[in-house]
N, C-alpha and C positions, 0 to 999 in steps of 0.2 A: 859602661859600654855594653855589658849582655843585656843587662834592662830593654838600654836605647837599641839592642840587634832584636830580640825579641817585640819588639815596639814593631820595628819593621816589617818583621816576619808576619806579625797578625794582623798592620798593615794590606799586607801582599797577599796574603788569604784571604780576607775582608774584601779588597777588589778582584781575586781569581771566582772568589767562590757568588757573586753576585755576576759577574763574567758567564761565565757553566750559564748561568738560567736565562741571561740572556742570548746564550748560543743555542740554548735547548730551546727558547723559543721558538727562534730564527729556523730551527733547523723543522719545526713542528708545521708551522706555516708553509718553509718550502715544500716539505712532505706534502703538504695536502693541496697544494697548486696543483702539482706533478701528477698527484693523483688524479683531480680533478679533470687537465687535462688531457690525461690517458683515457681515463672511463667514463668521461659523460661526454655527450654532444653536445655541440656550441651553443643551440638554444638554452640549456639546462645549468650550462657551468654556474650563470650568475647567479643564480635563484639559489641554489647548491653551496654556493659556497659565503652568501651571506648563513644560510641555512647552519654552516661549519663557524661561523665566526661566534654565532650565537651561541654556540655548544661550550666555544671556548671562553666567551663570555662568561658561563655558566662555571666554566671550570674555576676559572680566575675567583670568582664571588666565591664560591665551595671553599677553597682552599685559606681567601683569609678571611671568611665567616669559621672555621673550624679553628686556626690561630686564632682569633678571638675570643673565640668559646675557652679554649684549653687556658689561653692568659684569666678567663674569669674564674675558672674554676679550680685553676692550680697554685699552690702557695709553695715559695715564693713564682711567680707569675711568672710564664714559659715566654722566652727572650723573642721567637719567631715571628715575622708577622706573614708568613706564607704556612699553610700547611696542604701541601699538593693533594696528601688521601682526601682532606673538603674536597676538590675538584672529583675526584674517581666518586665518590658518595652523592655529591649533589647533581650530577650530571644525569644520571640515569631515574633522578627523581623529577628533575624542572624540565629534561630534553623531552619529555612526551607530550607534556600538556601546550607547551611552544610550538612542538611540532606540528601540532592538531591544526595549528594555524597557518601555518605558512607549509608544512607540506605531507602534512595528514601523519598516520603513522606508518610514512618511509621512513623514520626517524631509524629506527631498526637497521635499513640499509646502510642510512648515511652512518651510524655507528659502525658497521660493518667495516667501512673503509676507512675511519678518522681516527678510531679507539687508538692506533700508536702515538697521537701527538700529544697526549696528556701525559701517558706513559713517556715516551723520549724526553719533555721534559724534567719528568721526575728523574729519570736516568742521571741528565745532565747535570740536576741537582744535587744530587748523591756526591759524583763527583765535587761538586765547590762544596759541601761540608767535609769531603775530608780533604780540600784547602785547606779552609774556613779552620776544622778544628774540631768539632762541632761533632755529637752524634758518633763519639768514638767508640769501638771494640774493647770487650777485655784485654788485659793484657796477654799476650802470647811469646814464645820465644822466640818465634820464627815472625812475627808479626811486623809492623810499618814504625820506624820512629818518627813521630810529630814534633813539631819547632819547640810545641810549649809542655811534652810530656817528654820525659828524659829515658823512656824505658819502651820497649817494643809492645804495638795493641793490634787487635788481631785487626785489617781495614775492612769492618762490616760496612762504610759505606761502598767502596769499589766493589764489594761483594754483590750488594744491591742491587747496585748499577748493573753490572753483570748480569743479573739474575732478572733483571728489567729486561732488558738488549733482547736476552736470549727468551725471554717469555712472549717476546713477541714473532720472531722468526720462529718459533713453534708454531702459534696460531696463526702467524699468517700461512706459513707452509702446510697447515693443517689445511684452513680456505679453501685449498686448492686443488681437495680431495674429494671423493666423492661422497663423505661420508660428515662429511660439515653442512650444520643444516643453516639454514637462511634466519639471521637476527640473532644470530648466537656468540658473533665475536668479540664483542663488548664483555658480555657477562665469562666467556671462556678466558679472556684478560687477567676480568678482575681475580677469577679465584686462582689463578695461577700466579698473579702478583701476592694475593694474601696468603699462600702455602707458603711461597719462600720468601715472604717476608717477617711470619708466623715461625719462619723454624731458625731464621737469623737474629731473630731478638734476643734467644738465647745466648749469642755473640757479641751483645749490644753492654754497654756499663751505663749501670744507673749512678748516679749521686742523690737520689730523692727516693726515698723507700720508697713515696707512697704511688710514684709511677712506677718502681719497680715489681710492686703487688699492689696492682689496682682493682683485680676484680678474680675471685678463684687462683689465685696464685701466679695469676696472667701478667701480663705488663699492660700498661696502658695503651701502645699499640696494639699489642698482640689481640687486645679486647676490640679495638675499630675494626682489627683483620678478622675477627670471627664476625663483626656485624657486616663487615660490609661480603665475605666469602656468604651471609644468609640472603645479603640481597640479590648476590648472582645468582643462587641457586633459586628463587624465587623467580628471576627473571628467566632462566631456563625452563623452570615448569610452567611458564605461564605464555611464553614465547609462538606455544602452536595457535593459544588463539592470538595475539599481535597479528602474525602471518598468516590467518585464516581470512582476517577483516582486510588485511590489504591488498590479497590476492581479490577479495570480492568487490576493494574499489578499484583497482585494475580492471576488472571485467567490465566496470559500467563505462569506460573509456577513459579518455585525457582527464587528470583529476583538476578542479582550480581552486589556487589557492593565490594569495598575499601579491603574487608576481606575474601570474600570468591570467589573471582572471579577465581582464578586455581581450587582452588575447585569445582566449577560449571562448569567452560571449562573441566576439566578434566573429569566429569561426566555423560557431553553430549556429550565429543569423544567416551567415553567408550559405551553409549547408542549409537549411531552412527555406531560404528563398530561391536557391536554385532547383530545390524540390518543390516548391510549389510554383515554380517558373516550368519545369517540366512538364507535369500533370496539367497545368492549361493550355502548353503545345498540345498536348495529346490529343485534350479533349476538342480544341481547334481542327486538329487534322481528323478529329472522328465527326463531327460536325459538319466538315467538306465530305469526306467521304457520303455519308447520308445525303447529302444536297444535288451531288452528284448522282447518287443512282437514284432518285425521284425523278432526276431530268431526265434520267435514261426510260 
């Protein structure tokens, strides 16, 4: 009967903790409607938010292109077939050169306003691994008892989670200041996701030495959290020119791209032909003019 109750129990973790990710979805999606329809105008939503679906595209491919990688390189072979930091890594590497396409590098803004839905998912995830079981804390005295571990571990996933939640209502309330500068909220995410996810791994139990010391004495995480805390900071030094080119294609007018390019041809023929429908009024009525004071 414990067998068959514990059977249960990782049963019921097994569907809580695949539950969470798809709440964390659901809830990342909402978010970004909501957004969408707060801060853009109606022309713009559509265009925007395929523009958003493709980012998440991008996250989804990141996340279990990097599960892959870790099952090929880790012995015995890492059980995940998601791993969310792909998503936060590959996102800020494929979102530019897409963007060029379909809507130049606004990409910058649209990360401005989206960076919580990768993030809230991983949140939601945190929580269904400590369902699930999965990704447990040392043990602690004061710590969580789990179905299948008999003895109290510190919950470095709700920690996470936590530390997720709350790194984003920082940055977003940060936004809001005057002192946050334009294409910077992405990269302000990631390093604030990698500080405190960097100093929880010390909280974290290995069973695999060699992810336990993978790299300087680091964990195998804690080493993606230093590469990817080098890509934020890359992306923050390099960020004034991003925002130097896009103010300068702002200047040249309505930019066209993937979505509205008839739209805009069609708008500059129309501007075009009424300017040159103008200027042969003119020259008509200077042409009567003249004709008229000969006769006089």
């Amino acid at each position: 009967m414990g067998n068959l109750g514990q059977l249960d129990e990782a049963i019921r973790g097994g569907f809580l903790h695949n539950m969470m990710y798809v709440l964390g979805i659901l809830t990342g999606c909402i978010y970004m409607i909501i957004v969408c329809r707060i801060k853009l105008p109606k022309d713009k939503w559509y265009q925007v938010q395929v523009n958003y679906w493709i980012i998440v595209a991008l996250g989804l491919g990141g996340a279990i292109g990097l599960a892959k990688l870790m099952n090929a390189v880790m012995a015995p072979p890492d059980e995940h077939k998601i791993r969310l930091l792909g998503a936060v890594i590959l996102i800020p590497i494929a979102a530019f050169p897409i963007a060029r396409i379909t809507v130049r590098e606004r990409v910058t803004d649209r990360l401005d306003v989206c960076y919580p839905v990768i993030f809230l998912v991983m949140a939601f995830a945190k929580v269904g691994c400590h369902f699930a079981g999965c990704c447990n804390g040392i043990p602690a005295e004061w710590g969580i008892v789990h179905y299948a571990i008999k003895y109290r571990l510190f919950p470095v996933q709700l920690a996470e989670a936590a530390a997720i939640i709350f790194s984003i209502l920082v940055v977003r309330l940060f936004q809001r200041t005057k002192y946050f500068k334009r294409g910077s909220g992405y990269p302000l995410m990631m390093l604030m996701f990698c500080i405190t996810r960097f100093g929880l791994e010390y909280f974290r139990a290995y069973s695999d030495p060699a992810q336990k010391d993978f790299l300087w004495g680091m964990t195998i995480w804690q080493t993606f959290c230093l590469f990817t805390a080098l890509m934020a900071v890359i992306w923050l030094v390099l960020r004034p020119r991003f925002i130097a080119r896009l103010e300068a294609v702002e200047a040249q007018g309505p930019e066209i791209n993937i979505f509205n390019r008839r739209a805009v041809l069609r708008a500059q023929a129309e501007a075009a032909k009424a300017e040159k429908a103008e200027k042969a009024a003119q020259r008509r009525q200077q042409n009567k003019k003249g004709q008229n004071s000969k006769k006089k």
